[in-house]
VOBA-1610 file (N, C-alpha, C; in pm, whole numbers, padded with zeros to 5 digits, always signed):
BEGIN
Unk+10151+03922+11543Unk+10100+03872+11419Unk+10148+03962+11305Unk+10165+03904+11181Unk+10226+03975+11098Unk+10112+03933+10989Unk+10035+04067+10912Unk+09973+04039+10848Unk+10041+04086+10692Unk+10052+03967+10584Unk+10104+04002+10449Unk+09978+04053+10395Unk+10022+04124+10264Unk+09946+04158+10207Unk+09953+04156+10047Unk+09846+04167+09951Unk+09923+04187+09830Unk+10039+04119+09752Unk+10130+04148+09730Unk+10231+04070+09620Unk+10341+04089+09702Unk+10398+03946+09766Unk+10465+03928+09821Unk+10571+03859+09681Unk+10670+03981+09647Unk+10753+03915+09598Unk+10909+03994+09647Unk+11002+03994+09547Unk+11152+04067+09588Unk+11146+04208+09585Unk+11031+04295+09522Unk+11023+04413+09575Unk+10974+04443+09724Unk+10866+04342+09736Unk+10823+04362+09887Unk+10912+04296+10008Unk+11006+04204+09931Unk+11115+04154+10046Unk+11161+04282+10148Unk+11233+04392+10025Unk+11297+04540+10165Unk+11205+04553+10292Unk+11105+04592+10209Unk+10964+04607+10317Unk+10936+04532+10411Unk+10958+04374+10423Unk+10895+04332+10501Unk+11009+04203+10610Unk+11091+04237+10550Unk+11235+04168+10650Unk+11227+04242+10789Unk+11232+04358+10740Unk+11292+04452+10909Unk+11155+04409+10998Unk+11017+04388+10995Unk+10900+04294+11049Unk+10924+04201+11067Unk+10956+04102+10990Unk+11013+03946+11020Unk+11103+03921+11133Unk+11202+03998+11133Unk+11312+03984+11168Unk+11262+04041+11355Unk+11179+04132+11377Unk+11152+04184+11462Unk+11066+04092+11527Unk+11016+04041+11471Unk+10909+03983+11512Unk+10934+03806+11589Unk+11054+03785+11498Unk+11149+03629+11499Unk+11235+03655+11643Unk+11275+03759+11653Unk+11418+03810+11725Unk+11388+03780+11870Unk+11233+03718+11940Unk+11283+03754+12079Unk+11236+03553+12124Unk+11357+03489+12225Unk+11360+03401+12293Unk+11217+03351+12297Unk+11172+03279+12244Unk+10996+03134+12282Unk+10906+03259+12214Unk+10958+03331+12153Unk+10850+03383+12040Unk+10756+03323+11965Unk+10607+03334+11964Unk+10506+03281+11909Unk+10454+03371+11782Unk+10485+03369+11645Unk+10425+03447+11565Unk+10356+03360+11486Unk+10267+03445+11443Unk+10112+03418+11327Unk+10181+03494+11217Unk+10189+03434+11051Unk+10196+03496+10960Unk+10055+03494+10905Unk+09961+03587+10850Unk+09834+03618+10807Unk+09828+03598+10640Unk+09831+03514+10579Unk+09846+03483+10420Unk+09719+03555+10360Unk+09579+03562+10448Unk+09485+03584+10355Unk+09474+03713+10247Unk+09539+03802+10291Unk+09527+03900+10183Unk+09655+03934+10061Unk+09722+03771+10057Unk+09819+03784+09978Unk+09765+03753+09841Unk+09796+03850+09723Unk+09741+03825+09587Unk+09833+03684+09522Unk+09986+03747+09537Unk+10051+03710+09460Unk+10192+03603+09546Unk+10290+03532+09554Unk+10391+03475+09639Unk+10487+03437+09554Unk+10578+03505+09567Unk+10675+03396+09452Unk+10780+03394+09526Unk+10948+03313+09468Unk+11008+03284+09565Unk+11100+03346+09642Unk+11069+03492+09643Unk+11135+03536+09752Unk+11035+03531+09851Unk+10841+03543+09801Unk+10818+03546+09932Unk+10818+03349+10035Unk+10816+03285+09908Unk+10885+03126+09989Unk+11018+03163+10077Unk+11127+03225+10035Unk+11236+03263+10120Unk+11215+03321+10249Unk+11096+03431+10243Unk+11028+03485+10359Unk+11019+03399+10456Unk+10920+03304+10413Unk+10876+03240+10534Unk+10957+03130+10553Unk+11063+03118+10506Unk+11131+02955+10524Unk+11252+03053+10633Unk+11270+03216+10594Unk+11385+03268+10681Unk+11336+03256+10855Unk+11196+03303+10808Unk+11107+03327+10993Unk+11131+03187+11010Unk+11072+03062+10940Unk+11109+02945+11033Unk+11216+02914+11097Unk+11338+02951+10999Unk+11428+02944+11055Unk+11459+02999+11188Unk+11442+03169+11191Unk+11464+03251+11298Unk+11405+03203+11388Unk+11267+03115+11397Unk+11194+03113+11525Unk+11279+02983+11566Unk+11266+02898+11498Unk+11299+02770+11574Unk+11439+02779+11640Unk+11544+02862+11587Unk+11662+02895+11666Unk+11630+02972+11803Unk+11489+03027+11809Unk+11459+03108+11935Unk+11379+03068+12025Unk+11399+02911+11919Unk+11312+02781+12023Unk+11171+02844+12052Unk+11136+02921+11962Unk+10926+03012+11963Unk+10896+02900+11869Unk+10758+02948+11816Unk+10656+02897+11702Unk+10624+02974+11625Unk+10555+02892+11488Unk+10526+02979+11364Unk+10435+02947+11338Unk+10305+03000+11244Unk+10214+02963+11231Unk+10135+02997+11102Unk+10121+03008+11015Unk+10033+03037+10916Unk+09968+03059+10897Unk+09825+03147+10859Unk+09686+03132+10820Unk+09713+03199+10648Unk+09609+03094+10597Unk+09590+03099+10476Unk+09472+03057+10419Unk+09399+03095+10300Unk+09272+03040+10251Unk+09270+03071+10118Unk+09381+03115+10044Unk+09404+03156+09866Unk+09456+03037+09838Unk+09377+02976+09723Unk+09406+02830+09671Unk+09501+02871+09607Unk+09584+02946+09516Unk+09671+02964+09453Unk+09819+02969+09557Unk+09806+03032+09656Unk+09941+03017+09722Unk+09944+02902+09839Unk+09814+02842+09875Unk+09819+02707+09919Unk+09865+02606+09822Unk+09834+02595+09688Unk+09957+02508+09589Unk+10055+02552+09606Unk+10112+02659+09600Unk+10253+02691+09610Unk+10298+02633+09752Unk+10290+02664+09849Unk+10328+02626+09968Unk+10333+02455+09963Unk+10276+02339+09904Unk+10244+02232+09855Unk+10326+02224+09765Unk+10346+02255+09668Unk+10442+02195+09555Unk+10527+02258+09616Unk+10612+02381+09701Unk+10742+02343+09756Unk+10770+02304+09879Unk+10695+02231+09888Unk+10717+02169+10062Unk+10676+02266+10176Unk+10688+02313+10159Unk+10705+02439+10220Unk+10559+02415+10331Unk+10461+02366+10307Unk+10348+02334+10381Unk+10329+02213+10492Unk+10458+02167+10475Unk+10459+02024+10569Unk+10569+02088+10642Unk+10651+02187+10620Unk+10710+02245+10754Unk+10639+02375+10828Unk+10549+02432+10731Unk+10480+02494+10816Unk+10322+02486+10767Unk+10241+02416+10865Unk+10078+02362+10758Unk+09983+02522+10819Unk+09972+02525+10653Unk+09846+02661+10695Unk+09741+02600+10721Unk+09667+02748+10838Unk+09563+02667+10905Unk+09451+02755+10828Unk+09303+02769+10798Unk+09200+02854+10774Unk+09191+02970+10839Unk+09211+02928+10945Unk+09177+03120+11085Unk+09275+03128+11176Unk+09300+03226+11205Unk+09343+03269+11285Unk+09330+03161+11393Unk+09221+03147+11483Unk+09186+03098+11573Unk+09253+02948+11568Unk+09233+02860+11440Unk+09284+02717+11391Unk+09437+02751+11402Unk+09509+02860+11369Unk+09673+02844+11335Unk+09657+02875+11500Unk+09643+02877+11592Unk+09685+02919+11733Unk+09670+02807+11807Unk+09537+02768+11748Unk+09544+02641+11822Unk+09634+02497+11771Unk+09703+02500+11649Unk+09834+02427+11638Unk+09935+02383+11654Unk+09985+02253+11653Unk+10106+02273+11724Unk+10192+02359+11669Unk+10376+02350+11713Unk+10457+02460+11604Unk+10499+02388+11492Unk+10560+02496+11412Unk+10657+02436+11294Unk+10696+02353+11320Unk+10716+02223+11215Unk+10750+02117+11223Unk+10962+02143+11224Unk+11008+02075+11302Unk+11169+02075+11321Unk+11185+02071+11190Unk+11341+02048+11097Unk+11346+01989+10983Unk+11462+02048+10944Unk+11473+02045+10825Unk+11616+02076+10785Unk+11628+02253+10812Unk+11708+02313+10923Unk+11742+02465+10896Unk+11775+02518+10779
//
């Protein structure tokens, strides 16, 4: 599980690729991204999570979301971004989901 935090934007990109990437990297990999303690998202951190979808579904794993900040649940909604990957409330709800939806790499 990868928990964000805070202001996920292009300063926190350095920071938090070499995690992503670690986390994406191994064959039927199942990761949880943790949204709740994100203040802020802008679009590098949309790039974030559209890169992990990518990485997982090439590793044929799953992705999963939890989220509950109405401000970056619109965001995820006005860029699509939520119908390829739907945040769930808990932890417990994103596990029990199916995976990322297939879609355009």
């Amino acid at each position: 599980m990868l928990d964000f935090r805070g202001e996920i934007d292009i300063v926190a990109e350095v920071e938090v690729v070499p995690h992503l990437d670690a986390a994406t990297s191994d064959p039927k990999c199942r990761v949880v991204i943790d949204l709740t303690r994100v203040e802020f998202l802008d679009a590098s951190g949309l790039r974030l999570l559209y890169r992990a979808r990518k990485r997982v579904l090439e590793q044929h794993g799953s992705l999963h979301l939890v989220c509950t900040d109405a401000l970056t649940l619109r965001v995820l909604r006005i860029t699509g971004l939520a119908r390829l990957l739907p945040p769930r409330p808990t932890l417990d709800a994103a596990l029990d989901q199916p995976e990322a939806t297939p879609g355009p790499v």
